[in-house]
N, C-alpha and C positions, 0 to 999 in steps of 0.2 A: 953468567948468562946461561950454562947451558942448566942450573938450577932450575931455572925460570922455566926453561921448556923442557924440564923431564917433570916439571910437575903441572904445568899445560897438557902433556902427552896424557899421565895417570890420570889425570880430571876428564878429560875426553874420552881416556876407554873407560871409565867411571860409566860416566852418561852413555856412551855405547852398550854398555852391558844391561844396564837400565832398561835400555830401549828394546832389544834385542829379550826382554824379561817376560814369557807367557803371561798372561793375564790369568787368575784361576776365574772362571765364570760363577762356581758358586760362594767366592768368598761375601758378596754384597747379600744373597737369601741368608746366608751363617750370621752374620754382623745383624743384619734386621732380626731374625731368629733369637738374638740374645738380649735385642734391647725388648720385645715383644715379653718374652720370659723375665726379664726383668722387670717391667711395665707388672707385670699379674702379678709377681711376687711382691712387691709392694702394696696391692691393693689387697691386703688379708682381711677374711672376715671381723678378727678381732679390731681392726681401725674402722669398718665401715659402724660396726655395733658402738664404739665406745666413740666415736664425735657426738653423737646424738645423745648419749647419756651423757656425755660431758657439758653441753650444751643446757640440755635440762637442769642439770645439778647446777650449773652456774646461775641460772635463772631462777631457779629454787632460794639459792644463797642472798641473791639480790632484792626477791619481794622478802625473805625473812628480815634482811638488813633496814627494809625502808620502813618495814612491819614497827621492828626494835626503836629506831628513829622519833616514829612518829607516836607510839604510847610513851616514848621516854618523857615527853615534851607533856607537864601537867598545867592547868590552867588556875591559877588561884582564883581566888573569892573577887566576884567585881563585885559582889556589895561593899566588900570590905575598899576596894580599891579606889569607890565613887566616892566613899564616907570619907576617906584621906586627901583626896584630890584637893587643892587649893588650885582654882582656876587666877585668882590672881596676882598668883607669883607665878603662872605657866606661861600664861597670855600679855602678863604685863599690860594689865588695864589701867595702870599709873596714866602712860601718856594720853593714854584719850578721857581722863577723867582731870589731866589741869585745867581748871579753868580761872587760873588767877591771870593769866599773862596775856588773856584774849582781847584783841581789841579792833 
């Protein structure tokens, strides 16, 4: 028991001392101060410059890619392609051309 209340006593002048603790008034300008300097130092010239070349260059790569795509893609001969066609094996004009079984 008396464990219990010598470490009940140390926790309360814990929190006493705590309380009894000057406050610094300029530690909250210090704290802002650094996050404010750190805010700018992240924002460097060389990142505002290079999203926007980054940006471009990626847009650059993307019309080259649809460029490449689409001359890849040749067109054969449709003379040749209509002279080959067999419309009636494509269309299967068989069925509307029995007329043995009509009645």
């Amino acid at each position: 028991m008396k464990k219990e209340t010598d470490i009940e006593n140390r926790i309360d002048e814990l929190i006493r001392e705590e309380r009894e603790t000057a406050m610094n008034p300029y530690l909250s300008t210090r704290v802002m101060a650094t996050i404010a300097a750190q805010q700018e130092q992240k924002a460097r010239p060389a990142t505002v410059v290079l999203k926007p070349v980054l940006a471009v260059a990626s847009l650059a790569v993307v019309v080259w890619m649809g460029i490449t795509a689409g001359t890849a893609y040749t067109a054969g001969s449709t003379v040749q392609a209509t002279e080959l066609t067999n419309d009636a094996a494509t269309e299967n004009f068989a069925f509307y051309l029995q007329t043995e079984k009509e009645e």
